[in-house]
matplotlib code that plots the C-alpha trace (Angstrom):
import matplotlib.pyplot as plt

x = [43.7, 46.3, 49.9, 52.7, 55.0, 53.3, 49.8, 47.4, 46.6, 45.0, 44.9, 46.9, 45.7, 47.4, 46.6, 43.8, 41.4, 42.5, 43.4, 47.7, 48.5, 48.2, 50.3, 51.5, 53.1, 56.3, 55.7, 59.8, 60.6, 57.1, 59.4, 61.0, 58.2, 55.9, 53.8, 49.8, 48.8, 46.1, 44.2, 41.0, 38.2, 40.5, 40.8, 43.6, 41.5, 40.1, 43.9, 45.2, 41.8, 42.9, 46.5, 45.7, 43.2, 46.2, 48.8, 46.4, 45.5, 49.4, 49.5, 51.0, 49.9, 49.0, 48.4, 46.6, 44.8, 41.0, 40.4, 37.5, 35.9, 35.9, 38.8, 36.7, 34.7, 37.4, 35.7, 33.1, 32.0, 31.5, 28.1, 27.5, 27.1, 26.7, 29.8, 32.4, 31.0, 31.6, 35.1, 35.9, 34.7, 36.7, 40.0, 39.0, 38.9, 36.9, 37.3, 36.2, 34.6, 33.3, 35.5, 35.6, 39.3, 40.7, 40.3, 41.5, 40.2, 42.5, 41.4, 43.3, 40.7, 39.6, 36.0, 36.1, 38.6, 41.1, 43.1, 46.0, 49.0, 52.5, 54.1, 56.4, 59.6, 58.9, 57.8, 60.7, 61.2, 62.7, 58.7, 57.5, 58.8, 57.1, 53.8, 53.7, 55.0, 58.0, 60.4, 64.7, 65.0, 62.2, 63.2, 66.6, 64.7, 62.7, 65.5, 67.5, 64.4, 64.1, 68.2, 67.6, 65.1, 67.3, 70.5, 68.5, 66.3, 63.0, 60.5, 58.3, 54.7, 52.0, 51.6, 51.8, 55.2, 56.4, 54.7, 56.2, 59.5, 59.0, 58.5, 61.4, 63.9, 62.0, 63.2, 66.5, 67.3, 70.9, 72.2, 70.9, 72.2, 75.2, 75.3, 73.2, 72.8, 70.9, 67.4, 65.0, 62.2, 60.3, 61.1, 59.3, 56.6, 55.7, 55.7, 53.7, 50.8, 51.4, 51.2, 47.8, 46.4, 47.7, 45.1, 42.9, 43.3, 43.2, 46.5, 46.0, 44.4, 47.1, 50.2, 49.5, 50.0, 49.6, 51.5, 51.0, 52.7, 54.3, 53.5, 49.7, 49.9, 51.8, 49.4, 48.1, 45.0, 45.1, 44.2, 47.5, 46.1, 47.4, 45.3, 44.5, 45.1, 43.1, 43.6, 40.3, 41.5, 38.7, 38.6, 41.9, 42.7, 41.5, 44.7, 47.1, 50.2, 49.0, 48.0, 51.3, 53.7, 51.8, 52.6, 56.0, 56.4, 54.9, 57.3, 60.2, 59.1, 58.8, 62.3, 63.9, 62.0, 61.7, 65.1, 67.3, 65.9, 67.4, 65.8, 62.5, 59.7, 57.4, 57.1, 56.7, 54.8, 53.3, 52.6, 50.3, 50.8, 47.9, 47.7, 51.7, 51.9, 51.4, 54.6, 56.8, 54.6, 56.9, 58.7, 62.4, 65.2, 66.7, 63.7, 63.1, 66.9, 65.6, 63.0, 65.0, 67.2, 64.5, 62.8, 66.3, 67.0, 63.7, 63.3, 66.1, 63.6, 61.3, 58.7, 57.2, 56.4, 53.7, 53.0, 49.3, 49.3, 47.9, 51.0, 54.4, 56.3, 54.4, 57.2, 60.9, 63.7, 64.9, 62.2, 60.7, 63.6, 63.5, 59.5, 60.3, 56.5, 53.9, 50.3, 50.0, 46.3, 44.6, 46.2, 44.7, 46.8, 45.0, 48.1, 51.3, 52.1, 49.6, 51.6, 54.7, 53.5, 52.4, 55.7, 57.5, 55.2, 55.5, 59.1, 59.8, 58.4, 60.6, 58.8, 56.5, 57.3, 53.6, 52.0, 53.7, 53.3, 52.7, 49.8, 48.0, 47.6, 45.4, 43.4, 43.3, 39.7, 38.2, 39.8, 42.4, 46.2, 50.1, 51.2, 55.4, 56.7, 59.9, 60.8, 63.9, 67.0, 65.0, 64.4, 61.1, 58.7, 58.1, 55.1, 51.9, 48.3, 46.2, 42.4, 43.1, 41.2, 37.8, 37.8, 36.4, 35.3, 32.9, 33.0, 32.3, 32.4, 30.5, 28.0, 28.4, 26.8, 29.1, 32.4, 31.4, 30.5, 34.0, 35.9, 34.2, 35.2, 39.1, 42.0, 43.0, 39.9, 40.0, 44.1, 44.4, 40.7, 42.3, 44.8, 47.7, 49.5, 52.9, 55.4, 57.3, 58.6, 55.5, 55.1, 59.0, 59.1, 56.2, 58.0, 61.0, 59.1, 57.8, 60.8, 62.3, 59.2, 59.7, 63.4, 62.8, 60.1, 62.2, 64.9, 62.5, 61.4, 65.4, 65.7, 62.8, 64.2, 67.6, 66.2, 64.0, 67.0, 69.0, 66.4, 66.5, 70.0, 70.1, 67.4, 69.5, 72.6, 70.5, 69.4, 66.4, 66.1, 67.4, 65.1, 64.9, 67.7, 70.8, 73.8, 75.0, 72.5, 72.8, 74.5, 77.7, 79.9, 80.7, 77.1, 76.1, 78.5, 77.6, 73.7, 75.0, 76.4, 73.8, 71.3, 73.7, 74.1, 70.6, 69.6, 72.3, 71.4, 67.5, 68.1, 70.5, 68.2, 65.4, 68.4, 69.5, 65.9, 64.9, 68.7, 68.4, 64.9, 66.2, 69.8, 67.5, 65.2, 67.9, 70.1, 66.8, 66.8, 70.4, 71.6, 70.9, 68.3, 68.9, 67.0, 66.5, 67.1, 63.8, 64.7, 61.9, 63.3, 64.3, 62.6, 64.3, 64.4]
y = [88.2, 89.3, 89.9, 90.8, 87.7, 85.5, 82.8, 82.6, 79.0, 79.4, 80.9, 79.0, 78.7, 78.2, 75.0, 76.9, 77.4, 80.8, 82.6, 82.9, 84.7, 83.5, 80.8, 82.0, 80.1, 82.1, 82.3, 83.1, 79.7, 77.5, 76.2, 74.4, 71.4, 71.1, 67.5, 67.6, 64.3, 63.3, 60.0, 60.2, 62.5, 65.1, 67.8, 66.9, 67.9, 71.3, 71.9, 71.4, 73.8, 76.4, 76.4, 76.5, 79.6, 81.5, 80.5, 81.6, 84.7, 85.3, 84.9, 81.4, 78.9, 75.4, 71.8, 69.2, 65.9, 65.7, 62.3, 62.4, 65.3, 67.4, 70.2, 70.8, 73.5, 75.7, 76.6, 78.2, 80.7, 78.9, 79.7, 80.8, 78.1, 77.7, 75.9, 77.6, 81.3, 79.8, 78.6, 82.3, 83.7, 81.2, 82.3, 86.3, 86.1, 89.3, 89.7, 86.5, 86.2, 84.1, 83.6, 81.5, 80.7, 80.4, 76.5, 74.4, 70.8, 68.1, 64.1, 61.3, 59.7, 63.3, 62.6, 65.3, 67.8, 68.4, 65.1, 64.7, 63.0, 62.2, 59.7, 56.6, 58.7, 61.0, 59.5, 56.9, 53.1, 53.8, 54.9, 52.8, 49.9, 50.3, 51.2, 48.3, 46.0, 44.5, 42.1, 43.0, 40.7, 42.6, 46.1, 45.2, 44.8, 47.6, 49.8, 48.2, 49.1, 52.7, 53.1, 51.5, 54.0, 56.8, 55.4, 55.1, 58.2, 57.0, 58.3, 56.3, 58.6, 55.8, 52.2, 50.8, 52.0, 50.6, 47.0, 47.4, 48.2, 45.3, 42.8, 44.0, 43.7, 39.6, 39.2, 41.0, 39.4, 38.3, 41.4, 43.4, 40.7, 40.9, 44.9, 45.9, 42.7, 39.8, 40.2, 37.7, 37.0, 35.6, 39.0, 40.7, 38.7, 39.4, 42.9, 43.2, 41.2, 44.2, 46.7, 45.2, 45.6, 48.9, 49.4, 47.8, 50.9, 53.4, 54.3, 53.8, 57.5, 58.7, 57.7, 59.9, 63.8, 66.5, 66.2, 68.2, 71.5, 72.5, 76.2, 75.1, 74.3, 77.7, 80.3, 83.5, 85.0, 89.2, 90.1, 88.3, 85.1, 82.2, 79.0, 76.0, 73.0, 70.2, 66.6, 64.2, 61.2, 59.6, 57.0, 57.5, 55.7, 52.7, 52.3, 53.3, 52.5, 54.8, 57.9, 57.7, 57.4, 60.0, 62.4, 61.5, 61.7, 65.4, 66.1, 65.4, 67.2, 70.7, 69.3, 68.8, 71.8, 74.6, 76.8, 77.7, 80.1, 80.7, 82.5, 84.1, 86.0, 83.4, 79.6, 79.9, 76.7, 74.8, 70.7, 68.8, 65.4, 63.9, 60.0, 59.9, 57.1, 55.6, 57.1, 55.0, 51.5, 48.0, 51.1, 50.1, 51.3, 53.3, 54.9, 56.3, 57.5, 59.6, 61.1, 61.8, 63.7, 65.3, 66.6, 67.9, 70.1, 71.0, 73.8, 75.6, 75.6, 77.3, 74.7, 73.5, 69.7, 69.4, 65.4, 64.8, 61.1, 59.9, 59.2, 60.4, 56.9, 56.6, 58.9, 57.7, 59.4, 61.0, 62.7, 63.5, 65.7, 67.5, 68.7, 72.4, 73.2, 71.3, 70.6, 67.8, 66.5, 63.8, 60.3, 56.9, 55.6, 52.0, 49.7, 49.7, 50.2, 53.9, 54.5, 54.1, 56.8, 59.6, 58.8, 59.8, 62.7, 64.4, 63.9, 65.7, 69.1, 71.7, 71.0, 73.7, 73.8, 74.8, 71.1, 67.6, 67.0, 63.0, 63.5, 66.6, 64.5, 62.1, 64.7, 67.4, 68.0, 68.2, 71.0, 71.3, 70.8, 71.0, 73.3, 74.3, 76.5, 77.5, 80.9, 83.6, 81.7, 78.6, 77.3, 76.0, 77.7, 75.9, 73.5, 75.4, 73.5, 75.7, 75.8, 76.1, 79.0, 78.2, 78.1, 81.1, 77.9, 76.0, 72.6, 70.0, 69.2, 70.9, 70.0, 68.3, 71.3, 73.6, 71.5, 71.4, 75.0, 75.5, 73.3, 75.0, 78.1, 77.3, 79.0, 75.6, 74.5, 73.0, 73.2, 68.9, 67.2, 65.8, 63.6, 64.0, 60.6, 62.2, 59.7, 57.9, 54.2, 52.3, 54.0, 53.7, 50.1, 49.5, 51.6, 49.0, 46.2, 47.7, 48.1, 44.8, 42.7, 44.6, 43.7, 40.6, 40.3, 41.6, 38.9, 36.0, 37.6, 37.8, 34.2, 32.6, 34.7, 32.9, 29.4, 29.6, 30.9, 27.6, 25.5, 26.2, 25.8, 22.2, 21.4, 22.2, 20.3, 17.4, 17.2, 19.1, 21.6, 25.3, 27.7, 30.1, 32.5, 33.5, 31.8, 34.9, 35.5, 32.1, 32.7, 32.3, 30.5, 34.2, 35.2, 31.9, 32.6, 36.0, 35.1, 32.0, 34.2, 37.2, 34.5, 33.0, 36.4, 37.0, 33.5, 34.5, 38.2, 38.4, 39.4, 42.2, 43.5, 43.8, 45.2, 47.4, 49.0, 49.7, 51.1, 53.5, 54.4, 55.4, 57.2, 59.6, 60.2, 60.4, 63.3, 65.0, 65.0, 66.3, 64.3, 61.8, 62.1, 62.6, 61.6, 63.2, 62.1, 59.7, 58.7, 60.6, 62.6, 65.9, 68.8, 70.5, 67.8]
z = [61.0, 58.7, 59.1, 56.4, 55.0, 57.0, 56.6, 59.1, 60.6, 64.1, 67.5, 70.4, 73.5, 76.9, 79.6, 81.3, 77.8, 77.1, 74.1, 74.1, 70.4, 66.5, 64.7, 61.5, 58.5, 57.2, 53.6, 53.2, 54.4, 53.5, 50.9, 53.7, 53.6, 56.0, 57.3, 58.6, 60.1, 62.0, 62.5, 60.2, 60.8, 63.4, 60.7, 58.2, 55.1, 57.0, 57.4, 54.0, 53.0, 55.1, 54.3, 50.4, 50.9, 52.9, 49.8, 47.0, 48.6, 48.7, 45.1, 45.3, 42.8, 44.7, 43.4, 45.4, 45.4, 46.1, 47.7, 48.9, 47.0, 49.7, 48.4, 45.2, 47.4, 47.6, 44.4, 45.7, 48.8, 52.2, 53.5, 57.2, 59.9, 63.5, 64.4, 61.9, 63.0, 67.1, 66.1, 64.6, 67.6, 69.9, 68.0, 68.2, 64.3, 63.8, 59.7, 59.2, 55.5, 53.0, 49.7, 46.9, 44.9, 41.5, 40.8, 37.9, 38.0, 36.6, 36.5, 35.3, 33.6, 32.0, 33.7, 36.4, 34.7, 32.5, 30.9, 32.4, 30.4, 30.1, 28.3, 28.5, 27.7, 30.3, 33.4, 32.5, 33.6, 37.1, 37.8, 35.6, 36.6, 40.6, 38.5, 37.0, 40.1, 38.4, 39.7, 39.4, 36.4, 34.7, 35.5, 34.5, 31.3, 31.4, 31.7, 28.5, 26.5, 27.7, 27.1, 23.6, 22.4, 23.5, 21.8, 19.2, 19.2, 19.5, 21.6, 23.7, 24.0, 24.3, 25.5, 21.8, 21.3, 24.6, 23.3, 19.3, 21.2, 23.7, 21.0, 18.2, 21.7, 21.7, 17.9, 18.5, 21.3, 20.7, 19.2, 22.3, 24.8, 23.8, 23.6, 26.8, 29.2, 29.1, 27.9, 28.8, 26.8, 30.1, 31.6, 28.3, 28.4, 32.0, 31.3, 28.3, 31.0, 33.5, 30.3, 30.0, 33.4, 33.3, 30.4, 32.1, 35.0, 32.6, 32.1, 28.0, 28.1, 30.1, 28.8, 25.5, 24.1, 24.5, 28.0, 30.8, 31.0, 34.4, 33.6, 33.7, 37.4, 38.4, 36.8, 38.4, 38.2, 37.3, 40.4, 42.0, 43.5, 42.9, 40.9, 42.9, 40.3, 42.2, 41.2, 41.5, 42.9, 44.5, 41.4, 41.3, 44.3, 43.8, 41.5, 44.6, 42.5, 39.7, 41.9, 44.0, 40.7, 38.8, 41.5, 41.9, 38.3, 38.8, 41.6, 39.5, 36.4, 39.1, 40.0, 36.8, 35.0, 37.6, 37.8, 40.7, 42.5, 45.6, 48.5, 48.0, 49.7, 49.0, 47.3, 43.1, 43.9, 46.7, 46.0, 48.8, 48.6, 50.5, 51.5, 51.4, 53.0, 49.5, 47.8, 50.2, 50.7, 49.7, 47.7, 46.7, 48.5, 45.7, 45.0, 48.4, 48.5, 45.3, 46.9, 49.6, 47.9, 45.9, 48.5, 49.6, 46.6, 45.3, 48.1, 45.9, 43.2, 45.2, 45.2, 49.1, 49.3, 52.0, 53.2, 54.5, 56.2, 59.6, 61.2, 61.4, 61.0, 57.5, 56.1, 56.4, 58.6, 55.8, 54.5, 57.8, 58.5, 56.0, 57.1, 58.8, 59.2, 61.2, 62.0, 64.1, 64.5, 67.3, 67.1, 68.9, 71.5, 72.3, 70.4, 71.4, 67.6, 68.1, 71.3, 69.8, 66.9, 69.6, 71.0, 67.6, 66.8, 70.1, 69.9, 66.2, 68.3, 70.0, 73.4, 75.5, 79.1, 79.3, 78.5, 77.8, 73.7, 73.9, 76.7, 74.7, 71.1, 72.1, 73.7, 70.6, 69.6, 66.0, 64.5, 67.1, 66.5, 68.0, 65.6, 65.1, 62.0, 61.3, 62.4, 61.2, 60.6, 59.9, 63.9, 64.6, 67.0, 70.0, 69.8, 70.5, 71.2, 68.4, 67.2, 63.4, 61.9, 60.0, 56.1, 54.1, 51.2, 50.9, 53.7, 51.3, 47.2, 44.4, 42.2, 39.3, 37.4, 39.6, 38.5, 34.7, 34.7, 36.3, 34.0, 30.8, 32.1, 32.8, 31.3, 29.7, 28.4, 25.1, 25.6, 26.6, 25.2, 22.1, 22.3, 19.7, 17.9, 16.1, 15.3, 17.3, 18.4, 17.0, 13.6, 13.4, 14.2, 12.0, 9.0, 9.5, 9.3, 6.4, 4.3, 5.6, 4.2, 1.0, 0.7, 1.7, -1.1, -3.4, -2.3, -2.8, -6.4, -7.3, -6.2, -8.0, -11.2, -10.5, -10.5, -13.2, -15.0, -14.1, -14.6, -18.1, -18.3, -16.6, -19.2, -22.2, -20.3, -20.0, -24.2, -23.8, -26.9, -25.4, -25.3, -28.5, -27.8, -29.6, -28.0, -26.9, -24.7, -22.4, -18.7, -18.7, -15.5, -14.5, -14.4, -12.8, -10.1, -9.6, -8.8, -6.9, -4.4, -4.5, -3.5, -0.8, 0.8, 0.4, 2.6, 5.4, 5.4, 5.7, 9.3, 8.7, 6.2, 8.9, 11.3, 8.6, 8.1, 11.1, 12.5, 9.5, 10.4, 14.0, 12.7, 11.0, 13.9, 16.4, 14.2, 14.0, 17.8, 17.9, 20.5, 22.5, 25.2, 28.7, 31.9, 35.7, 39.0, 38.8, 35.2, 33.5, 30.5, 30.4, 28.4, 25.6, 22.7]

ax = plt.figure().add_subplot(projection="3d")
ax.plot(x, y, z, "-o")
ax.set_aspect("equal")
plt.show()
């Protein structure tokens, strides 16, 4: 069932079982956001399947995360079976047909697709420091070390430059206290632990180059579809913290990156951001006023932010009302706190004289949904009871031997498999240290020079036959003087000369930078360096 401008999702049907007319997605405004929810096993991930078929046969690219495996069939053609050929039938879906889709795997971990990375700089310490579960005393911290390495032009790509930067703010200490705030070396402490069980997750490999590129999640295929960029997160989510910062990290690099578009016939880019609940659990305030806002302005980028969570009240006020487009699967209603959810779900509908919302969601079937999507002008449809449409992929993941072949086959194979080490904060810090132990060196060599040189001189005061030189040749008071107070300098100054290194080091990185660097809404650094 096709139709111009618009996705199909379903076929509604009215109180007495029959057929009333098909719910459509406007692909004008899907960049308006959109929510699916549903208590677990109602048809949340048969819904986010359909709805990324209908975008990637209207030539818009999608990126979601694979859970539980299951969205890594849209790879592949569905194969004919009882119960999906019944529903077509049910919905008058007469062109129903098996398809498979453009699909480009991604993993964290680089096990199940392509490595995905970023790095420290990037993501920056506003997401870093919820990753990482720090306390206010040890973001405050984090947040001086992120401004120092951008005052001072270093870039922080891997874990070992965060550390090396980490310990030189320890030894620096005073200097930096009295230029930035108090830095506690507690605080750093407690945060090189967290950097380690961090490691521990993973998150060495993927705080490293070469970096994601955006442009890889928004390609096309030459027959106009658009690429499905699927995330495997089913190991993923056993590091909750990591899977919901990554993809707000991701969110704000479409933000920051992605131009003003304005109105368009359809999204550039469509992000599904499934288990949301995640992105806002014992999240600080100030972040989830970011998102807010985020969520706010990216639709002027052209980019659609669709949440996938059980239950309404999992996504603050804020957020919520920003969601235009709906699909609103079964809830329980044996709590008072489930009660109080179908209360707020059937609420966020324009209501349907035809049924009462909060009486038909605990009724909804498998594959059944209350469906409202904004129409002309932006004003939601009224809430229509709908059997969502079967998929035309695969129910169910692939194959390992399906996935590899898939991966090898990709448009950005070999592009990410070898990670990259250029310079930056660690082999800077590590070049200061350098030339400061070799001043220092040479400071110690000039010193023992200097009192061998006296010592010879106090033997010869004391009666002791001079050493066999012409007269002319002893130190003189001047000279004397002169070393006296190279060597005086040289005791009071070893720290400057450690200070001086490594602020020279850091001058010539930051003029080769141009400026100094500057960070997004969620802190992580801008492109264009």
């Amino acid at each position: 069932m096709k139709k111009d401008g618009e996705l199909y999702i379903g076929t509604s049907r009215n109180p007495d079982d029959s057929l009333n007319k098909g719910e459509f997605l406007n692909l004008k405004l899907a960049n308006r956001h959109g929510l699916i929810t549903g208590a677990t096993g109602t048809g949340k991930t048969v819904s986010l399947q359909i709805l990324t078929e209908g975008f990637s046969n209207a030539g818009v690219p999608v990126f979601c995360a694979d859970v539980k495996g299951d969205l890594s069939g849209l790879a592949a053609k569905g194969e004919a079976k009882d119960f999906l050929q019944k529903r077509a039938d049910d919905i008058g879906l007469d062109d129903y047909q098996f398809q498979e889709f453009p699909v480009i795997f991604w993993d964290l971990f680089g096990k199940q697709g392509h490595q995905v990375r970023t790095t420290m700089s990037e993501m920056g310490p506003l997401l870093l420091a919820r990753l990482l579960d720090l306390n206010e005393t040890q973001e405050g911290v984090l947040n001086i070390a992120f401004k120092l390495a951008d005052d001072e032009g270093m870039l922080l790509l891997d874990m070992k430059d965060l550390r090396s930067l980490l310990i030189s703010m320890g030894e620096r200490s005073s200097e930096l206290t009295s230029a930035y705030g108090y830095v506690s070396k507690p605080s750093i402490g407690a945060i090189q632990r967290q950097l380690l069980v961090l490691e521990q997750q993973g998150g060495e490999g993927f705080f490293a180059e070469p970096a994601l590129k955006i442009s890889d999640l928004m390609r096309t295929t030459r027959d106009g579809r658009g690429a499905i960029s699927i995330l495997a997160a089913d190991e993923l989510m056993r590091s909750p913290r990591l899977y919901s910062t990554f993809l707000l990290w991701l969110l704000s690099e479409l933000f920051e990156e992605l131009p003003e578009v304005g109105d368009m016939d359809k999204p550039k880019l469509v992000f599904f951001f499934d288990e949301a609940h995640l992105m806002f659990d014992e999240a600080p305030k100030i972040l989830v006023e970011k998102v807010e806002q985020m969520v706010k302005l990216i639709r002027s980028k052209g980019v659609g932010v669709y949440f996938v969570t059980q239950n309404p009240v999992d996504i603050p006020d804020g957020v919520l009302s920003q969601l235009g487009n709906r699909i609103q699967h079964a809830l329980r209603a044996f709590t008072p706190k489930e009660q109080k959810a179908v209360r707020v779900a059937a609420d966020t509908f324009r209501p349907n004289p035809a049924f009462e919302a909060k009486k038909v969601i605990t009724e909804l079937g498998v594959g059944e949904a209350l469906v409202s999507t904004l129409m002309k002008k932006g004003v939601p449809s009224m809430v229509e009871r709908t059997l969502v449409r079967p998929p035309a992929s695969r129910l169910g993941p692939l194959t390992k031997k399906e996935r590899d072949e898939i991966i090898k086959m990709s448009p950005v194979a070999g592009q990410y498999d070898k990670m990259v080490d250029r310079e930056s904060a660690y082999e800077m810090l590590k070049k200061a240290a350098s030339d400061a132990a070799r001043a220092e060196e040479e400071q110690q060599k000039l010193e023992d020079e200097e009192r061998e040189e006296n010592g010879r001189v106090r033997k010869s005061r004391s009666g002791f036959q001079l050493p066999d030189f012409d007269r002319d040749d002893r130190p003189t008071k001047r000279s004397r003087s002169k070393s006296r107070s190279r060597r005086k300098k040289g005791r009071s100054g070893r720290q400057s000369v450690t200070e001086a290194a490594v602020k020279t080091v850091t001058r010539t990185i930051a003029s080769s930078l141009g400026r100094a660097l500057v960070r997004g809404i969620l802190g992580s650094l801008k492109k264009g360096f």
